[in-house]
C-alpha positions in Angstrom: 9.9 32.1 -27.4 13.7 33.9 -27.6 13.1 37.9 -26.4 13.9 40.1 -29.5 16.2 43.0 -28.3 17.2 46.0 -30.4 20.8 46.8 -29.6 22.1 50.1 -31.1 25.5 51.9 -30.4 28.0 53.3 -32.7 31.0 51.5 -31.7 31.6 48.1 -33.6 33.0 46.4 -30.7 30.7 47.1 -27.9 28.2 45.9 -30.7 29.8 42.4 -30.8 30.1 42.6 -27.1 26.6 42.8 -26.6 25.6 40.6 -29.5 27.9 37.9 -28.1 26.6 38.2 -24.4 23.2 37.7 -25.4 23.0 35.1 -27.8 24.9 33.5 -25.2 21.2 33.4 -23.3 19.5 32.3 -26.4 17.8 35.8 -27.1 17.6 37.2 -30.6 19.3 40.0 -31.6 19.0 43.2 -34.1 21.7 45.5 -34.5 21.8 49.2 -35.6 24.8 51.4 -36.1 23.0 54.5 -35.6 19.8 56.5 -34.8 18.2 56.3 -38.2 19.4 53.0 -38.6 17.5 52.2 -35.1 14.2 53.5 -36.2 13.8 51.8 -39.1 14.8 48.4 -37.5 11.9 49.3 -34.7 9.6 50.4 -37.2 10.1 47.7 -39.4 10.1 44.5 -36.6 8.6 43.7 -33.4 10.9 43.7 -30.4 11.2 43.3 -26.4 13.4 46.1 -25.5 16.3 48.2 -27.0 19.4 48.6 -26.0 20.4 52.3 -26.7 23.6 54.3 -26.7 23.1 58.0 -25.8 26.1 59.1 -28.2 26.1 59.0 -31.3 26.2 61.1 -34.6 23.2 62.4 -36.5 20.2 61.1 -34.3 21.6 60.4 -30.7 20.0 58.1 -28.5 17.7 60.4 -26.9 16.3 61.3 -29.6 15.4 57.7 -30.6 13.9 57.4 -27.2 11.3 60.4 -28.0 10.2 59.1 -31.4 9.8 55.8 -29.9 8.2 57.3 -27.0 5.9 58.9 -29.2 4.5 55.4 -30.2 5.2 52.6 -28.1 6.7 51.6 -24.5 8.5 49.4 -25.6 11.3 49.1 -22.6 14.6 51.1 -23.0 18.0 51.0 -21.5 20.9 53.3 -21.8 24.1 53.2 -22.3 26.2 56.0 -21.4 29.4 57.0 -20.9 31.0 58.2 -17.3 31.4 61.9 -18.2 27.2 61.9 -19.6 25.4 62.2 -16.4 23.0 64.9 -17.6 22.2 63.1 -20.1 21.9 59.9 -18.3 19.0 61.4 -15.8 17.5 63.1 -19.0 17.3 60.0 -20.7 15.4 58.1 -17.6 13.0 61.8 -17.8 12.1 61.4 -20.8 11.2 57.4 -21.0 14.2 55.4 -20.3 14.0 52.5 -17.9 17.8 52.3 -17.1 20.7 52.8 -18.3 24.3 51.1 -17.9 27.2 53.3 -17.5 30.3 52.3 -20.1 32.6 50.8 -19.4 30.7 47.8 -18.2 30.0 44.0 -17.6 27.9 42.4 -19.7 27.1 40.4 -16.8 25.7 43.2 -15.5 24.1 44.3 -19.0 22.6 40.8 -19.3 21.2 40.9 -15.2 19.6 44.1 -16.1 17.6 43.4 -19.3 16.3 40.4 -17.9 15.4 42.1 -14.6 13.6 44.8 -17.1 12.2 41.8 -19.0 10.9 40.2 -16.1 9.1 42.8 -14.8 7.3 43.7 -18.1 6.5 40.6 -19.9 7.0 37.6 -17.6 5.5 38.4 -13.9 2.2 36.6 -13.8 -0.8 38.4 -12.9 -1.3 38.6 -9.0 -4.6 36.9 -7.9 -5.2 40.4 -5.9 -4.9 42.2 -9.4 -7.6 45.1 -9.4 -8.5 48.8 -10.4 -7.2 50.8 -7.8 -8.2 55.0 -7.8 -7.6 57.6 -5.7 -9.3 61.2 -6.8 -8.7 61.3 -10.2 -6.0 58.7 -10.2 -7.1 55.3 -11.7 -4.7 52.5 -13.0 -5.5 48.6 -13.7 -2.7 46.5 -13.1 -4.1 43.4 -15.6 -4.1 45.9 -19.0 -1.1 48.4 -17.4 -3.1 51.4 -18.1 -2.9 54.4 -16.4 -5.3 57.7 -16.3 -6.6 60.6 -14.3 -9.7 62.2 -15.1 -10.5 59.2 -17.7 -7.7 61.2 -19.4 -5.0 57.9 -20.3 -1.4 58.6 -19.2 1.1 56.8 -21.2 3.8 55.3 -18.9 7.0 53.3 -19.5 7.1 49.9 -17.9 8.8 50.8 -14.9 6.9 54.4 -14.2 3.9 52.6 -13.9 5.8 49.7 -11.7 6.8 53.0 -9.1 3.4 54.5 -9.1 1.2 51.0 -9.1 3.7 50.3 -5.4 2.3 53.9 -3.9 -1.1 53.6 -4.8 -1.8 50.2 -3.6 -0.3 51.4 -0.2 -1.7 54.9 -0.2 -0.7 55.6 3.2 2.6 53.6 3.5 5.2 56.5 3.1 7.8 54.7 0.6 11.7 54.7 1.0 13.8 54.8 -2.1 14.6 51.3 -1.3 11.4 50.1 -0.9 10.7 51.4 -4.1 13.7 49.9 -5.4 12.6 46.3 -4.5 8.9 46.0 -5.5 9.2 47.7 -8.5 12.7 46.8 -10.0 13.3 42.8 -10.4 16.6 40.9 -9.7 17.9 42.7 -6.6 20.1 45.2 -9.4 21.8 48.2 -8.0 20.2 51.0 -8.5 21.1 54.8 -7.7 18.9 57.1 -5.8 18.9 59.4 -7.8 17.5 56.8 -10.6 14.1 56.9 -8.6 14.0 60.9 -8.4 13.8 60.9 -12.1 11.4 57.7 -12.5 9.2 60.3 -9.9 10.1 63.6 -11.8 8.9 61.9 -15.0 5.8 60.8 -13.7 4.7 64.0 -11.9 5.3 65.7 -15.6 2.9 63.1 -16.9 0.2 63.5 -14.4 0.5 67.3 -14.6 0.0 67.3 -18.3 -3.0 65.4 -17.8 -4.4 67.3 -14.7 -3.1 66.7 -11.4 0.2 68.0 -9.9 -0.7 66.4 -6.5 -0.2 62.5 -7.5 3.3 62.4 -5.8 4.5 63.5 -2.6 8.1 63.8 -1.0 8.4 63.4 2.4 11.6 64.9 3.1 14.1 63.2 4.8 12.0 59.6 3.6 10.8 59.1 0.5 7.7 59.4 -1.6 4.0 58.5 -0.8 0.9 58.4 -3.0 -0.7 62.3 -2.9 -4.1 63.4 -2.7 -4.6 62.6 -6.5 -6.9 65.6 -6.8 -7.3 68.0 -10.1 -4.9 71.3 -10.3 -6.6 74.4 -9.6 
């Protein structure tokens, strides 16, 4: 079956752009001029990602993000202009999964929705697949359900991809790139700084729900599973 994506930017060209590229691949495409626009198209269909622009007028695409974020995970990526790089790193805080900066290639675009794609819908379960804990910690790879303290966390597709590659190697201290190629498909280029708010993002979560020890930096490294253990 053809992967629905929502597409939504302000600018009528880069919205035949992306159209063009991917019906190109045979998916099938929505298209929404504008935030309000966007949410009644998501409300109103099923789909496999959206592809969101940060800017535009009356509801931006950040704030698209948080009401979708407020019922689904369905995967997101960006677009954003050069000169938006706060915003870019908000938007991966507060649920993104990437983001493309304009201008681009929609190579590239394509390359990276179907790396997001495979990683979320199409990787067959691993015959190793289990519950793994640590303290509080517990996530099942098979239903892609996190919690601490039987409290669920809600994660986006690739937060739980970052934290499911630390806690099945709990005491394997984590480079970015080694981060970057079990938990992000299709060998895409991804900034460091990409990861740092994947981790930011997740440490919020886990804090919220309990625990501000579920991710530690090891300067000068990377990151490595914490103790997982309830805040005082």
């Amino acid at each position: 079956m053809a992967h629905s994506i929502l597409v939504v930017d302000d600018d009528p060209h880069i919205r035949d752009v992306v159209r063009f590229a991917f019906e190109k691949t045979g998916m099938s495409i929505s298209i929404a001029q504008d935030g309000k626009e966007a949410m009644r198209l998501f409300d109103r269909d099923i789909h496999d990602l959206v592809v969101l622009d940060i800017g535009m007028p009356e509801m931006d695409g950040l704030e698209v993000c948080r009401q979708i974020r407020k019922s689904a995970d369905t995967p997101i990526l960006f677009l954003s202009a050069r000169d938006e790089e706060i915003d870019r790193i908000l938007g991966l805080e507060i649920g993104g999964d990437d983001y493309v900066t304009k201008p681009f290639s929609p190579r590239e675009l394509v390359a990276r929705v179907n790396a997001i794609l495979r990683r979320t819908r199409n990787t067959p379960a691993s015959p190793e697949s289990r519950t793994f804990e640590r303290g509080g910690l517990k996530i099942d790879p098979d239903a892609r359900t996190a919690s601490f303290a039987d409290k669920p966390v809600s994660l986006t597709a690739l937060e739980f991809s970052i934290l499911r590659t630390l806690l099945a190697r709990p005491g394997l201290v984590f480079t970015r790139e080694l981060i970057l190629g079990a938990a992000y498909a299709g060998n895409i280029h991804v900034a460091d700084r990409t990861i740092d708010s994947h981790v930011r993002n997740i440490r919020a979560k886990m804090a919220a729900a309990g625990s501000d020890s579920v991710i530690e930096t090891v300067h000068g490294v990377g990151f490595k599973l914490g103790r997982c253990e309830a805040t005082p």
